[in-house]
C-alpha positions as CSV (number, residue, x, y, z in Angstrom):
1,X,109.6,92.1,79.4
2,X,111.2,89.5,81.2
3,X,114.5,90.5,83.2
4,X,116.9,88.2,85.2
5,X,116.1,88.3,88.5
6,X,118.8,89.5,91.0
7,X,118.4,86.3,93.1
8,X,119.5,84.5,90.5
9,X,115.2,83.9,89.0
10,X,113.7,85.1,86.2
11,X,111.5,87.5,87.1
12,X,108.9,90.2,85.3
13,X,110.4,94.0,85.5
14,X,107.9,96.2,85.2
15,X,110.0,99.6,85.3
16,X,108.2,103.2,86.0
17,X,111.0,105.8,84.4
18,X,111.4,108.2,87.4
19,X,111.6,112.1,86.3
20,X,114.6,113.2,88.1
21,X,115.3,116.8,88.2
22,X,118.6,117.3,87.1
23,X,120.2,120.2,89.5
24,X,123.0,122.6,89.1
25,X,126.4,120.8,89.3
26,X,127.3,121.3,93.7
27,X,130.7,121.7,92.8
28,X,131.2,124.2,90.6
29,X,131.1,128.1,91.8
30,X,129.0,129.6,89.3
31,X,126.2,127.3,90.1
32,X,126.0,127.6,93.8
33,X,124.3,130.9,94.5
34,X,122.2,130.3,97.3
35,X,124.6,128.1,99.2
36,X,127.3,130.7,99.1
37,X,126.5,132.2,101.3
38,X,126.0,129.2,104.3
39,X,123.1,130.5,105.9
40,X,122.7,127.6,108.3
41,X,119.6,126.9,107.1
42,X,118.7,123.3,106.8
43,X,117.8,121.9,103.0
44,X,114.2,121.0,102.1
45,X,115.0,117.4,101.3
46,X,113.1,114.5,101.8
47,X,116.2,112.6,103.4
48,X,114.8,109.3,102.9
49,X,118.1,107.4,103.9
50,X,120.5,105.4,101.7
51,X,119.6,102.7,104.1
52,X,120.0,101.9,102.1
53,X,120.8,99.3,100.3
54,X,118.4,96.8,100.7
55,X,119.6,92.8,100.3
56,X,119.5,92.5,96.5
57,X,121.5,93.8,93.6
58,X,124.1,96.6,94.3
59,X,122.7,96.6,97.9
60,X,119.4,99.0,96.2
61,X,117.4,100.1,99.1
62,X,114.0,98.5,98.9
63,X,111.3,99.5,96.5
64,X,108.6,102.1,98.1
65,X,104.9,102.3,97.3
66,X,104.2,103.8,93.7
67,X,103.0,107.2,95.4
68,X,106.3,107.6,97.1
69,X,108.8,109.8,95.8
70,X,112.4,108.0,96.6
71,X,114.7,110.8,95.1
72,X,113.8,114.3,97.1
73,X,113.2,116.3,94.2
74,X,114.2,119.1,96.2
75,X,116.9,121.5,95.0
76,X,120.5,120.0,95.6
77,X,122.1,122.7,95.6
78,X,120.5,123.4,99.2
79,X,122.3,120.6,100.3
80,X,125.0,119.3,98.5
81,X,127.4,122.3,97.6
82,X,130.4,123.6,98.0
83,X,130.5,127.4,99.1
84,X,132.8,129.6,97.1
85,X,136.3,130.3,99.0
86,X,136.0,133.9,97.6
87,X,132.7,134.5,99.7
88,X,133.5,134.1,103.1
89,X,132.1,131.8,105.3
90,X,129.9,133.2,108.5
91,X,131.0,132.2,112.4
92,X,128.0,129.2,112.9
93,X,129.7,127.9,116.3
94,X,131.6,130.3,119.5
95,X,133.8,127.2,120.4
96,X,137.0,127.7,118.6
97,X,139.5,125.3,117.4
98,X,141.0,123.3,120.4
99,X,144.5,123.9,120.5
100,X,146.0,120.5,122.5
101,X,148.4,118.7,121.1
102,X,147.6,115.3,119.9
103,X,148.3,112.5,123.1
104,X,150.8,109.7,121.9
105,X,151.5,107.3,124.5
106,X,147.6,107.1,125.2
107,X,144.5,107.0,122.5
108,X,142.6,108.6,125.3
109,X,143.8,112.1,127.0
110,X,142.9,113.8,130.2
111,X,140.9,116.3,128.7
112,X,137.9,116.5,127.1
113,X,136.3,118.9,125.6
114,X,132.6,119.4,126.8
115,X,131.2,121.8,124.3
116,X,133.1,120.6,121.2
117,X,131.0,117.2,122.0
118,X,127.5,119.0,122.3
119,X,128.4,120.8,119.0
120,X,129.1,118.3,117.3
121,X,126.2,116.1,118.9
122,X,123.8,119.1,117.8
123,X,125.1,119.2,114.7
124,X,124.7,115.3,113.6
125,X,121.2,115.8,115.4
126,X,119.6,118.7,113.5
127,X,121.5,117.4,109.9
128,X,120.0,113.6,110.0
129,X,116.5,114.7,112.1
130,X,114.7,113.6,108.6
131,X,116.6,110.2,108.5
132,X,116.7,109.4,111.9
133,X,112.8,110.0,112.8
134,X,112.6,107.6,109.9
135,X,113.8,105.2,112.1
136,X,111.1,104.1,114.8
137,X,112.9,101.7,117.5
138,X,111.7,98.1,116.8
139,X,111.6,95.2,119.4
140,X,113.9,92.6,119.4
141,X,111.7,89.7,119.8
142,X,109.5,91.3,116.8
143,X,112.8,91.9,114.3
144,X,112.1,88.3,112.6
145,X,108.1,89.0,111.8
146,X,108.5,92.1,110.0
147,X,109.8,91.6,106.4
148,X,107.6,92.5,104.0
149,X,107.0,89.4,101.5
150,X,105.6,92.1,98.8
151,X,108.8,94.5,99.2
152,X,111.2,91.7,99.6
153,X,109.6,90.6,96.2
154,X,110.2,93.6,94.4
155,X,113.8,93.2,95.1
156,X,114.0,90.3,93.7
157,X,113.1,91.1,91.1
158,X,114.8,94.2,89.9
159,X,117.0,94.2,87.5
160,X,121.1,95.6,87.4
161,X,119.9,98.8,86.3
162,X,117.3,99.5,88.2
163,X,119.4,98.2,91.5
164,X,122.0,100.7,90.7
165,X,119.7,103.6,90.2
166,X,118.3,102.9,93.5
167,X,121.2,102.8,95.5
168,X,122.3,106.0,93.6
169,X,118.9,107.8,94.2
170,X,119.3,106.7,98.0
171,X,122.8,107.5,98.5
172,X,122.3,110.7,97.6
173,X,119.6,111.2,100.0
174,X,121.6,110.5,102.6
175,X,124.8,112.3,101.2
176,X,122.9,115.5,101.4
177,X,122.4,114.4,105.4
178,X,126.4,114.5,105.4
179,X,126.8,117.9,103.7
180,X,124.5,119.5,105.8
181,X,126.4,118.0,109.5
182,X,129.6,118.9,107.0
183,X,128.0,122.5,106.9
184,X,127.3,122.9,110.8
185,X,131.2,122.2,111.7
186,X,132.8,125.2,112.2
187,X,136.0,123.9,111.3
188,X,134.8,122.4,108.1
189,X,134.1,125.7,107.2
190,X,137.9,127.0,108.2
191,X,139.5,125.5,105.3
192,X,139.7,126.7,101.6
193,X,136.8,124.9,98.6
194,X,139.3,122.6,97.2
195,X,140.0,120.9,100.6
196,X,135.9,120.6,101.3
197,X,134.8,119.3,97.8
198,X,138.1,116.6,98.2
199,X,137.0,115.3,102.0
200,X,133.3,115.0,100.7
201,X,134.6,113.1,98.2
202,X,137.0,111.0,100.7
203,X,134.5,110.5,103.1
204,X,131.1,110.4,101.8
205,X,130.6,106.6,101.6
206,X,132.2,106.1,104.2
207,X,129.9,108.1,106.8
208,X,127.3,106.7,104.9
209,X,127.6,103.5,106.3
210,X,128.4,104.5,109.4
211,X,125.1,105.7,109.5
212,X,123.7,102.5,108.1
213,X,125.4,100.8,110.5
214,X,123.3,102.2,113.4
215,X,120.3,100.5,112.2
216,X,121.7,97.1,111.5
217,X,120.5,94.0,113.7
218,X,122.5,91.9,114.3
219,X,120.7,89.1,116.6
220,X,118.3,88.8,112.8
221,X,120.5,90.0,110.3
222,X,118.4,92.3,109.2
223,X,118.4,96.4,108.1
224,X,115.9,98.5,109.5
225,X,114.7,100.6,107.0
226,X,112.3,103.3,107.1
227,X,109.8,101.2,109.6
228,X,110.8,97.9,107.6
229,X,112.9,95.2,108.3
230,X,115.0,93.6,105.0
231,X,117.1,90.6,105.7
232,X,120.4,91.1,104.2
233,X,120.9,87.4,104.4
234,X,119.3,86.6,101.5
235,X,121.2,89.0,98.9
236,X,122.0,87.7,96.0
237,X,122.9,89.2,92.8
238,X,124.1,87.9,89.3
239,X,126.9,90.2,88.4
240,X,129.4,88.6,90.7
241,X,131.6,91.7,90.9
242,X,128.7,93.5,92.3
243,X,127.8,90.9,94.8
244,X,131.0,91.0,96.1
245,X,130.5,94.5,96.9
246,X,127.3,93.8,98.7
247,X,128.5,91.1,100.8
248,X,131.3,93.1,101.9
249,X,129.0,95.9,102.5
250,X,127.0,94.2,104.7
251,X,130.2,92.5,106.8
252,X,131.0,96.1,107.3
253,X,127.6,96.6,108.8
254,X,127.8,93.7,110.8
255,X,131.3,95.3,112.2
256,X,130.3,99.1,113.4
257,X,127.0,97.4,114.4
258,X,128.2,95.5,117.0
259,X,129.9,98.7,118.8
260,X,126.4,99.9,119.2
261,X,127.1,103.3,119.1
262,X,125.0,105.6,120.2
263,X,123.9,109.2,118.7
264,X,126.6,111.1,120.4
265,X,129.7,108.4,119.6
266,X,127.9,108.2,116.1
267,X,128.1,112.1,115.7
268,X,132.2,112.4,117.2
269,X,132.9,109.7,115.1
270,X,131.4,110.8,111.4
271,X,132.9,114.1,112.3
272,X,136.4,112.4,112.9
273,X,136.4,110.8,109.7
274,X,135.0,113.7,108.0
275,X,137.8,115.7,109.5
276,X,140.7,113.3,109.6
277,X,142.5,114.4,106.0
278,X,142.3,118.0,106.9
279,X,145.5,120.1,106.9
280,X,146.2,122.1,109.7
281,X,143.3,120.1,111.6
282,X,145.5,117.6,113.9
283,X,144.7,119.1,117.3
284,X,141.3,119.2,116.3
285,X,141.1,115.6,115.1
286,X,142.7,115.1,118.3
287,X,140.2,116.4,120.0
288,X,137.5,114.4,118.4
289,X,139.8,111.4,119.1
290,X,139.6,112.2,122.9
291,X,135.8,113.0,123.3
292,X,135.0,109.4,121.1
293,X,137.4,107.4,123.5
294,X,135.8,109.5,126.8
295,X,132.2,108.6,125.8
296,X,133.3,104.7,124.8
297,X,134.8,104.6,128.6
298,X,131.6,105.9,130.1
299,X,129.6,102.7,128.7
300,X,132.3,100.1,127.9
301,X,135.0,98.4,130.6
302,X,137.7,98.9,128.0
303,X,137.0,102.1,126.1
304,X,140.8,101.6,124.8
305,X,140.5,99.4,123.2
306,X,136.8,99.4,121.5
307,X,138.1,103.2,119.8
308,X,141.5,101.2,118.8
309,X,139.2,98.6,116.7
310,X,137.0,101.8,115.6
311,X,140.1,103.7,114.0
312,X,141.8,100.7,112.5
313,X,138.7,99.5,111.2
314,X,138.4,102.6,108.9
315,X,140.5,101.8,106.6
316,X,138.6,99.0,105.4
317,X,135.7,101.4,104.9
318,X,138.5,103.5,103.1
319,X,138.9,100.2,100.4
320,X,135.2,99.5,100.4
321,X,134.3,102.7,99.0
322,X,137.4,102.3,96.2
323,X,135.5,99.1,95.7
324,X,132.1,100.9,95.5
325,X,133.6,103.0,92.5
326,X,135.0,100.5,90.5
327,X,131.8,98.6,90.4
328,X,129.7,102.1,89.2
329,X,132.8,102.6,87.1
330,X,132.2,98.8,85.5
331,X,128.7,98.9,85.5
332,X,128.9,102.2,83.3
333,X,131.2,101.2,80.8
334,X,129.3,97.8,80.5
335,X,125.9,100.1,79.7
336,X,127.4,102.7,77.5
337,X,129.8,99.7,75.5
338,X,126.8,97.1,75.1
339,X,124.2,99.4,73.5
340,X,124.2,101.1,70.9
341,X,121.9,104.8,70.7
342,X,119.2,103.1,68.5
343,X,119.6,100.0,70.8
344,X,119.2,102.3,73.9
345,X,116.4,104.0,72.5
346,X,114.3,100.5,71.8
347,X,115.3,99.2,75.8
348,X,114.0,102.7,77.1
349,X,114.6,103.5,80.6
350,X,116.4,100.7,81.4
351,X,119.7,101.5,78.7
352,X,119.0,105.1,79.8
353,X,119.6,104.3,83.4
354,X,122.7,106.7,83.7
355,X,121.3,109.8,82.3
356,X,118.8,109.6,85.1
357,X,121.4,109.0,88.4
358,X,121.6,112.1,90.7
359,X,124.0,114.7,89.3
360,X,125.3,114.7,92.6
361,X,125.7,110.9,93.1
362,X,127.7,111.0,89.7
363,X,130.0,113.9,90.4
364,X,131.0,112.5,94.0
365,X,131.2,109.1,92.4
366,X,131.5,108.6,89.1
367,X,135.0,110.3,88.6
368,X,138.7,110.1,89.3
369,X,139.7,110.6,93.0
């Protein structure tokens, strides 16, 4: 069947449906028996990263060999639940909350809280070890030679759907990453269901591409992806809202790459946004605030001012993922209003696109805030 291409080309699509194994719902109670009870243990799942959106439609990560699994078919509910506020939660860290009050007159206090930063450091470590061993350092003078002509083909030529089942499939991945750091912060643990299952679904997008960020170049403009190098320059997509998205997307990159942060200011900073909305959680937001700003000094001549531009830049990843919703939001309506179920039925996996996203993808995603 021929397909528009997302670089704006006609192009063949040749889609194989992918069986995804639809997995209890993470957010409701009755369905999360063996994360109740928060073991510490780390989920079995692939973690292939969201990295994610490659540089074609809805920013879908690139296409992998036909023998390689891209959604872990692992269960999510290893990963991606909510424990039960009526089951208790066990002690997973000594350090207790820090009890200083937040500093004012200066982004940057006199104290610093050692521990808390190996914690958290350990933490972000052990949660994205699958993700981050994906990631092989690369050689700047070798960036430019290593885009595959045969993957960067693929893109483009994959259809909407396809795109946006991607992304989905690889955003989950890496959501799971987040829920398991979520899982190894004590203090993420302190505070009652709702308030988890509400700052996973504040934050998730964002930490996501903070995460992305990390392996953005910026010298090639290029996305290092599991040992492959995509330039995002070329995206292009058809669907104009969703191209939008992408191109924003990537100036995001572009931004937190240019910090380059490194595992530890990565780690303090994920867990400050994760943490940020929390009630009751100020001193230790403040904390988190004061152990990013100590490690920026310890590289950077004004550490000041490169954690002012971190925090007022994160409200633009607050709008990006409203803008990341609306376009799922569009592109679902625009499926389910266009065909009909006989009509569905004759385009096969392509009109049954949303029955196969990740149930958690859709549940963080797909609804009301």
């Amino acid at each position: 069947m021929v397909t528009h291409s997302l670089y704006g080309h006609p192009g063949t699509h040749h889609h194989q449906q992918q069986q995804l194994i639809h997995q209890p719902n993470p957010f409701h109670e009755e369905e999360m028996p063996s994360f109740h009870t928060l073991d510490g243990q780390s989920s079995s799942s692939s973690a292939v990263p969201l990295l994610y959106q490659q540089p074609h439609h809805a920013l879908a990560p690139i296409s992998y060999s036909p023998n390689t699994t891209i959604f872990s078919q692992s269960g999510i509910h290893h990963s991606a639940a909510v424990p039960s506020s009526s089951g208790g939660y066990p002690v997973t860290a000594d350090t207790t909350i820090p009890t200083a009050p937040l500093i004012h007159h200066s982004l940057v206090s006199s104290t610093v809280d050692d521990d808390l930063i190996k914690r958290v450091d350990f933490a972000y470590e052990q949660a994205y070890s699958a993700y981050l061993n994906h990631h092989s350092p690369i050689d700047d003078d070798i960036y430019g030679t290593m885009v595959d002509p045969q993957q960067l083909d693929r893109l483009m030529n994959m259809n909407r759907a396809d795109g946006w089942l991607k992304f989905a499939n690889e955003l989950t991945n890496v959501t799971k990453c987040i829920i398991e750091f979520a899982k190894m912060v004590k203090e993420f643990l302190d505070v009652g269901q709702d308030h988890k299952i509400q700052a996973l679904k504040k934050t998730t997008f964002d930490l996501a591409v903070i995460a992305m960020a990390q392996h953005y170049h910026q010298q090639s403009q290029t996305l290092h992806v599991n040992n492959l190098v995509l330039p995002v320059y070329q995206f292009r997509c058809l669907d104009r809202k969703d191209e939008e998205f992408g191109k924003e997307l990537i100036s995001r990159l572009q931004f937190l790459s240019s910090f380059q942060l490194n595992p530890t200011e990565t780690a303090l900073l994920s867990a400050f946004v994760l943490m940020e909305q929390m009630p009751s959680m100020d001193a230790f937001v403040g904390q988190l605030k004061n152990c990013l700003g100590a490690q920026l000094h310890q590289r950077m001549p004004d550490g000041d001012e490169a954690l002012r531009q971190l925090l007022e830049f994160l409200p633009r990843l607050r709008e990006l993922a409203k803008t990341h919703r609306k376009c799922l939001g569009r592109f679902r309506l625009q499926i389910m209003g266009h065909h009909s179920s006989e009509q569905q039925a004759d385009r096969g996996a392509e009109a049954n696109v949303l029955g196969n996203f990740p149930p958690l993808y859709t549940e963080l995603f797909a609804g009301t805030d």
